[in-house]
N, C-alpha and C positions, 0 to 999 in steps of 0.2 A: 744862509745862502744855499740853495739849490743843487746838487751837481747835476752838469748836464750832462748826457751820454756822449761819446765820442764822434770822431762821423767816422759811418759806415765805407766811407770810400779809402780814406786816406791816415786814419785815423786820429785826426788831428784835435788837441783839447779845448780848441779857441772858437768853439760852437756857441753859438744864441739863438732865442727863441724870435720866431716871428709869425706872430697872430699862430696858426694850428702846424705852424713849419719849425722842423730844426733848419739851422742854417749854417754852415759851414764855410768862413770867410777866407779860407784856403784855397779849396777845392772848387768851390760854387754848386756843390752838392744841396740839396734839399731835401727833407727826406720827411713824411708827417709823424706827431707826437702820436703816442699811443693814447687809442679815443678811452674814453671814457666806458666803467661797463652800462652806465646808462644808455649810452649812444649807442649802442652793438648795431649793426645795421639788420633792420627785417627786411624777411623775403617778401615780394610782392605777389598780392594776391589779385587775380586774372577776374572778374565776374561778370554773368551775363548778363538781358535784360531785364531777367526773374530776382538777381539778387545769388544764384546760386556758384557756388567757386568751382572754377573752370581749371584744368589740369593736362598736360601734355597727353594726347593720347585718346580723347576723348571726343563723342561723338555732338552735332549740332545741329540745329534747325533754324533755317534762314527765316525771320520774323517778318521780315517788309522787302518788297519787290526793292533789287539793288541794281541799277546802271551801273552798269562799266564803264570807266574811264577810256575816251579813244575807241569804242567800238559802239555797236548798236544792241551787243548783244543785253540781257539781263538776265540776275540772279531772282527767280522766279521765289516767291512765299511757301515757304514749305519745303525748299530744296537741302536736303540731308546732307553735310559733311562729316567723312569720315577722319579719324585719325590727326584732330588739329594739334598744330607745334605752337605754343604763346612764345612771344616777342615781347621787346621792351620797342614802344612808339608809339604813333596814333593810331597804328592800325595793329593791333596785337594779335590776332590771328595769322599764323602763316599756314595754308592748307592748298590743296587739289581738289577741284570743283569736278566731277566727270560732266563732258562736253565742253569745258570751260575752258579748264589747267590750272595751274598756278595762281593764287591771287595770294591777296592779305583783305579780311575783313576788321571789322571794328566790333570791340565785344559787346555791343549796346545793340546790336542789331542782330544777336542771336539766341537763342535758349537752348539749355544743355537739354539731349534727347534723352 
């Protein structure tokens, strides 16, 4: 038999496993098993529409004329962003257009300069 770890909250010995959970029928603490080293989580990698990996900090070139959402205006072919932040979402770029401001682009729609 197994021993299982204590719970973290209360320290109580009357823990059981459930599916990737400890469970704690005292407290009602939950807390996850230690993953596995197979599982270790990877960092995700950002790329453009080249293929090439994209990194906080770094400069871009807008690939295809982009409409804005709610306005008239558009991000013209060729338009150079400085200084892009990546995100986790669908639109992974967070950056500052001049003439623009603020947007999020999609990294399929740009190529590192």
């Amino acid at each position: 038999m197994s021993a299982l770890p204590n719970c973290p909250q209360c320290q109580s010995a009357f823990t059981y496993e459930d599916g990737l959970l400890y469970v704690c029928p005292e407290c009602a603490h939950e807390w996850p098993q230690a993953a596995p080293a197979a599982a270790e989580e990877e960092s995700k990698v950002w790329r453009d529409a080249n293929g090439n990996e994209l990194k906080d900090g770094d400069s871009v070139t807008v690939i295809k004329d982009l409409k804005i959402k709610g306005s008239s205006s558009v991000v013209k072919v060729g338009t150079k962003v400085k200084n892009i932040r990546l995100i986790d979402g669908d639109h992974d770029i967070d950056c500052k257009i001049d003439g623009i401001g603020a947007m999020q682009l999609k990294s399929e729609f740009v190529k590192k300069a």
